[in-house]
PyMOL commands that place a pseudoatom at each C-alpha (Angstrom):
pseudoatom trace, name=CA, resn=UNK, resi=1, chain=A, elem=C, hetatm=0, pos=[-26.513, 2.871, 31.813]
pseudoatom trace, name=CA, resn=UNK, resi=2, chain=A, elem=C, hetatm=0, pos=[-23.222, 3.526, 33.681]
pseudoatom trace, name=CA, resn=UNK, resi=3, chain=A, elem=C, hetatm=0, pos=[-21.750, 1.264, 31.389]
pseudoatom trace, name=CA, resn=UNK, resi=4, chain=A, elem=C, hetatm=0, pos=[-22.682, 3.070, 28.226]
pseudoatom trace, name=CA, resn=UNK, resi=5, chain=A, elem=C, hetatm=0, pos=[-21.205, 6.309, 29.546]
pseudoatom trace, name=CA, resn=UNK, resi=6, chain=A, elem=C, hetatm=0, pos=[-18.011, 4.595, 29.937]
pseudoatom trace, name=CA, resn=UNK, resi=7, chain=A, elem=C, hetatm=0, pos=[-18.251, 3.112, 26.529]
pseudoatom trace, name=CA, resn=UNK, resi=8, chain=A, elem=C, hetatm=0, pos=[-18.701, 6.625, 25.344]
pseudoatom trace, name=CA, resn=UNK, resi=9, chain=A, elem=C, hetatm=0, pos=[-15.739, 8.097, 27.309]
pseudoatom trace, name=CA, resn=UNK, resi=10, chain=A, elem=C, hetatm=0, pos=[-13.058, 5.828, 25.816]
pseudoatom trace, name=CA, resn=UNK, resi=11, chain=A, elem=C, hetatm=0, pos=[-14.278, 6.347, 22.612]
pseudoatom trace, name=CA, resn=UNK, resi=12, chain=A, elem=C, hetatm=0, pos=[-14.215, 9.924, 23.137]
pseudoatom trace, name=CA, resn=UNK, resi=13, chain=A, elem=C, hetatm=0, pos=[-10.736, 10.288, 24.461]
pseudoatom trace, name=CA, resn=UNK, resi=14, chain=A, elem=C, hetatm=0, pos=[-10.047, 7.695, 21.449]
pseudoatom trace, name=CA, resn=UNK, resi=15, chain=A, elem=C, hetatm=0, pos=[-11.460, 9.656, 19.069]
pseudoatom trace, name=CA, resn=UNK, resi=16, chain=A, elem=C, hetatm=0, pos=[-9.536, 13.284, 20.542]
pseudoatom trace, name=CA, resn=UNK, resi=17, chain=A, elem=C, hetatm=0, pos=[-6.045, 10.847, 20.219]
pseudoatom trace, name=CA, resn=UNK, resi=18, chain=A, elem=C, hetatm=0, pos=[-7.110, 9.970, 16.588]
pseudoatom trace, name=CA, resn=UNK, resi=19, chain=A, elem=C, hetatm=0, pos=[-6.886, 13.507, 15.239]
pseudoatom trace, name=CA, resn=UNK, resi=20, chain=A, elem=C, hetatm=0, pos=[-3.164, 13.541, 15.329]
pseudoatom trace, name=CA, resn=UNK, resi=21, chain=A, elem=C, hetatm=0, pos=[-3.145, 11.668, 12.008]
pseudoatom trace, name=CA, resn=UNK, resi=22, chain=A, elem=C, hetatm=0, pos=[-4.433, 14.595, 10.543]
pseudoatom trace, name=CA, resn=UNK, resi=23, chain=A, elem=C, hetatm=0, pos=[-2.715, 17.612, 12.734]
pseudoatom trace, name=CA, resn=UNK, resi=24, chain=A, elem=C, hetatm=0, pos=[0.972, 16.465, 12.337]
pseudoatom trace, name=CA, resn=UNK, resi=25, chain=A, elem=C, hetatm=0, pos=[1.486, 16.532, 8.233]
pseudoatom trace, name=CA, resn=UNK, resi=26, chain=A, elem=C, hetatm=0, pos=[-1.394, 19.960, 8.212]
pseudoatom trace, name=CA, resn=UNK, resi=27, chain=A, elem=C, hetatm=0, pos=[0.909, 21.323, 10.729]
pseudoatom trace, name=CA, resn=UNK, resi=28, chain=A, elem=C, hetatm=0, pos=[4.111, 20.160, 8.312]
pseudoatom trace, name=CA, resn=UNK, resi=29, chain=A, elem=C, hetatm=0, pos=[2.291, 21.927, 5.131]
pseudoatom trace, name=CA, resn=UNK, resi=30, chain=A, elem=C, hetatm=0, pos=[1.241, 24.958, 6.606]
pseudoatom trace, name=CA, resn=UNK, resi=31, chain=A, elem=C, hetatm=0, pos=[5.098, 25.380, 7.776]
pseudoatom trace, name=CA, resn=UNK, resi=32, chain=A, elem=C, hetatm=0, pos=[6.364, 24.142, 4.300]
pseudoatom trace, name=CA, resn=UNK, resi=33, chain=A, elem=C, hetatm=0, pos=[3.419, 26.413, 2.327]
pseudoatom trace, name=CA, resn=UNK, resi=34, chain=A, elem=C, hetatm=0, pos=[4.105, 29.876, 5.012]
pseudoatom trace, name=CA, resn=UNK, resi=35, chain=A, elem=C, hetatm=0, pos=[7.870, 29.416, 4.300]
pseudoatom trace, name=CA, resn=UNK, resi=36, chain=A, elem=C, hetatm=0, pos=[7.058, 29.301, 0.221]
pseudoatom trace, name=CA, resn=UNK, resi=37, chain=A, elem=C, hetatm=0, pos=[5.176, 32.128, 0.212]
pseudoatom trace, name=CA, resn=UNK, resi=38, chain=A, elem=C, hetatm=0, pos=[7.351, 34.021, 2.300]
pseudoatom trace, name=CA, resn=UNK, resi=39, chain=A, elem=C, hetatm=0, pos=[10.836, 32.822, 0.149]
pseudoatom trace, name=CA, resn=UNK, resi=40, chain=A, elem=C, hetatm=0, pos=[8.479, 34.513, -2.871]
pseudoatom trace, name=CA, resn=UNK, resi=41, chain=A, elem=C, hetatm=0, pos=[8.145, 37.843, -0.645]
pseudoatom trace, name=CA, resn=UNK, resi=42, chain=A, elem=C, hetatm=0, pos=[11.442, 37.797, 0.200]
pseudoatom trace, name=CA, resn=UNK, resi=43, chain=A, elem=C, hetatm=0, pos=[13.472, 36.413, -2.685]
pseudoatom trace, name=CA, resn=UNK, resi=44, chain=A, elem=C, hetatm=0, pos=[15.147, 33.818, -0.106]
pseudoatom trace, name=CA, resn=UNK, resi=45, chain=A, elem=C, hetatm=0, pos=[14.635, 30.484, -1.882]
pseudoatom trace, name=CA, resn=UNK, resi=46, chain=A, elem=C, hetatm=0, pos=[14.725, 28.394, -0.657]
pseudoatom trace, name=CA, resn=UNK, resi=47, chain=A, elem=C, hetatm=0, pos=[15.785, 28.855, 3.267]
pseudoatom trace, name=CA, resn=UNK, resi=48, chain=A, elem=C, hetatm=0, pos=[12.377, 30.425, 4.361]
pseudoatom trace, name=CA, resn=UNK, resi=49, chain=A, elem=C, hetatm=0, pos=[10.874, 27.347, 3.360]
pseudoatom trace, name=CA, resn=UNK, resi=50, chain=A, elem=C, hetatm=0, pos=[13.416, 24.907, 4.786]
pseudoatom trace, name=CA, resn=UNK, resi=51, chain=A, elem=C, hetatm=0, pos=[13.224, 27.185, 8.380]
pseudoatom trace, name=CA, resn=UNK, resi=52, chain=A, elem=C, hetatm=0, pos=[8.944, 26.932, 8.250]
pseudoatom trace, name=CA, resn=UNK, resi=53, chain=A, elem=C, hetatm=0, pos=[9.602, 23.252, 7.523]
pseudoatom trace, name=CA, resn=UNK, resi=54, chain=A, elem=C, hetatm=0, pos=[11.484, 22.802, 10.399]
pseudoatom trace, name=CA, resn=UNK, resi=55, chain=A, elem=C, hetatm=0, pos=[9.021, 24.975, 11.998]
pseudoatom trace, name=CA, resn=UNK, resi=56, chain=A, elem=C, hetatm=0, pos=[6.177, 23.043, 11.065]
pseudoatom trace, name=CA, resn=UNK, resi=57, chain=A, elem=C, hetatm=0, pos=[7.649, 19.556, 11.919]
pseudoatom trace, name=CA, resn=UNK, resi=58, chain=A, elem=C, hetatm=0, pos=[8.107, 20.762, 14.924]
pseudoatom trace, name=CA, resn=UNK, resi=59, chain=A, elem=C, hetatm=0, pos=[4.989, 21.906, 15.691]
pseudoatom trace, name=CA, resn=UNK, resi=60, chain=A, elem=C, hetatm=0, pos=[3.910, 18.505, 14.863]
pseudoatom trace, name=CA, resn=UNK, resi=61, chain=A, elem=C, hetatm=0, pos=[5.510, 16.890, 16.894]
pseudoatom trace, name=CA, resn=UNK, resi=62, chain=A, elem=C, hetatm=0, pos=[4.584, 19.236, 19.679]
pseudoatom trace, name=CA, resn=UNK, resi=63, chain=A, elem=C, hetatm=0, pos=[0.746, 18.292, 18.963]
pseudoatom trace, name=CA, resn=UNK, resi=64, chain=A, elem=C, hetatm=0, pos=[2.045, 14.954, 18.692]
pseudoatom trace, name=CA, resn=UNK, resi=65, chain=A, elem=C, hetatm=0, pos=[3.556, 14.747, 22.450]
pseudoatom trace, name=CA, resn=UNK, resi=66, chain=A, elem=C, hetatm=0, pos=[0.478, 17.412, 23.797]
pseudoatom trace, name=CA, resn=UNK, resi=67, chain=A, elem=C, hetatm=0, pos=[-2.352, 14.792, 22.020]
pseudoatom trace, name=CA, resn=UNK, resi=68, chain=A, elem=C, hetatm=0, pos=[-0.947, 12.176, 23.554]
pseudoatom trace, name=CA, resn=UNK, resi=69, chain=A, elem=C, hetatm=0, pos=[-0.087, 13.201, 26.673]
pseudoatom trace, name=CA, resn=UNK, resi=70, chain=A, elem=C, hetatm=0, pos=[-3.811, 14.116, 27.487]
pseudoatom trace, name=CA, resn=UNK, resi=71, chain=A, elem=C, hetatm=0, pos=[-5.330, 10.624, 26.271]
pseudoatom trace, name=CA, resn=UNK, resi=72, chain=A, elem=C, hetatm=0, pos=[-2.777, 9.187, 28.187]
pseudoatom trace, name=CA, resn=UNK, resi=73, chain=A, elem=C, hetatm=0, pos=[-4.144, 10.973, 31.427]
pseudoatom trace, name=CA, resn=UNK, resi=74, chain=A, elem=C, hetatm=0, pos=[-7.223, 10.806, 30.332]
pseudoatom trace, name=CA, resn=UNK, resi=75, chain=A, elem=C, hetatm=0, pos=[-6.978, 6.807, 29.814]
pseudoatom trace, name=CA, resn=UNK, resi=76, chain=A, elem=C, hetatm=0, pos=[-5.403, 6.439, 33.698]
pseudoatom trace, name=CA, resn=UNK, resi=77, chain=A, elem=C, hetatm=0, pos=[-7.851, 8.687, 35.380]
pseudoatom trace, name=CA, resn=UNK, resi=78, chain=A, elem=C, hetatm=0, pos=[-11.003, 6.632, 33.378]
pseudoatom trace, name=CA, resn=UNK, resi=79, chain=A, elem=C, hetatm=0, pos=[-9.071, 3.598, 35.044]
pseudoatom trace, name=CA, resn=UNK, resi=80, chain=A, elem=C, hetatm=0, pos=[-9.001, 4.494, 38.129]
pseudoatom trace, name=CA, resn=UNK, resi=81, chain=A, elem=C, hetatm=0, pos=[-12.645, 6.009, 38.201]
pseudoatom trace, name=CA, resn=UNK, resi=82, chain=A, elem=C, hetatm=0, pos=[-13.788, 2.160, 36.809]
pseudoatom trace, name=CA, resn=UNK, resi=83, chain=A, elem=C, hetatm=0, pos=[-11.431, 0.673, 39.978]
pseudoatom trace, name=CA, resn=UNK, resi=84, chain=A, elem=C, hetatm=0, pos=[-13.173, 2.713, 42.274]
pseudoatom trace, name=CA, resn=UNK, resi=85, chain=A, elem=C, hetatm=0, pos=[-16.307, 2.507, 40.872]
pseudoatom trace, name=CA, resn=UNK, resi=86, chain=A, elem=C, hetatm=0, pos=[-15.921, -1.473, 40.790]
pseudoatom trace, name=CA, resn=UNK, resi=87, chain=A, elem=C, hetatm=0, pos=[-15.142, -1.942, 44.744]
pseudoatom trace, name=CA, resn=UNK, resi=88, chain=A, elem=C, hetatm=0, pos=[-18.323, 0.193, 45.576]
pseudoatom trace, name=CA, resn=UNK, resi=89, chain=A, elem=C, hetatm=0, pos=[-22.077, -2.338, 45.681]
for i in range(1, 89): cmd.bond("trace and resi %d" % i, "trace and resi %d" % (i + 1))
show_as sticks, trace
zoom trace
């Protein structure tokens, strides 16, 4: 039984690490789409929408980084719980 919970904890954090593929280019088109809309309000073309790009890569990348980070963390401390867990009858 132990062993299934485990099973289901790496596939959780794998499955929280997987999202990224689909939060860095949403996070790019909502940046590239707010800009657009806002070079329309404005009459700016196109620098709203290369600034909100910029934005939005960023903000990617900072999901990216953040996403990563936490599986990473996440990954060591399941390690270590399965070392400890291993030395004990």
């Amino acid at each position: 039984m132990a062993g299934k919970k485990k099973a289901v904890k790496y596939a959780s954090n794998w499955l929280n690490a997987s999202i990224v593929g689909i939060q860095f280019p949403v996070a790019i088109a909502l940046g590239y789409f707010w800009g657009k809309w806002m070079d329309g309000l404005f009459g700016t073309e196109p620098w709203l929408t290369i600034i909100f790009s910029i934005f939005g890569i960023a903000a990617g990348f900072v999901n990216l980084f953040r996403i990563t980070a936490a599986a990473a963390r996440e990954e060591e401390r399941l390690s270590k719980e399965e070392e400890t867990s291993d030395g004990e009858p």
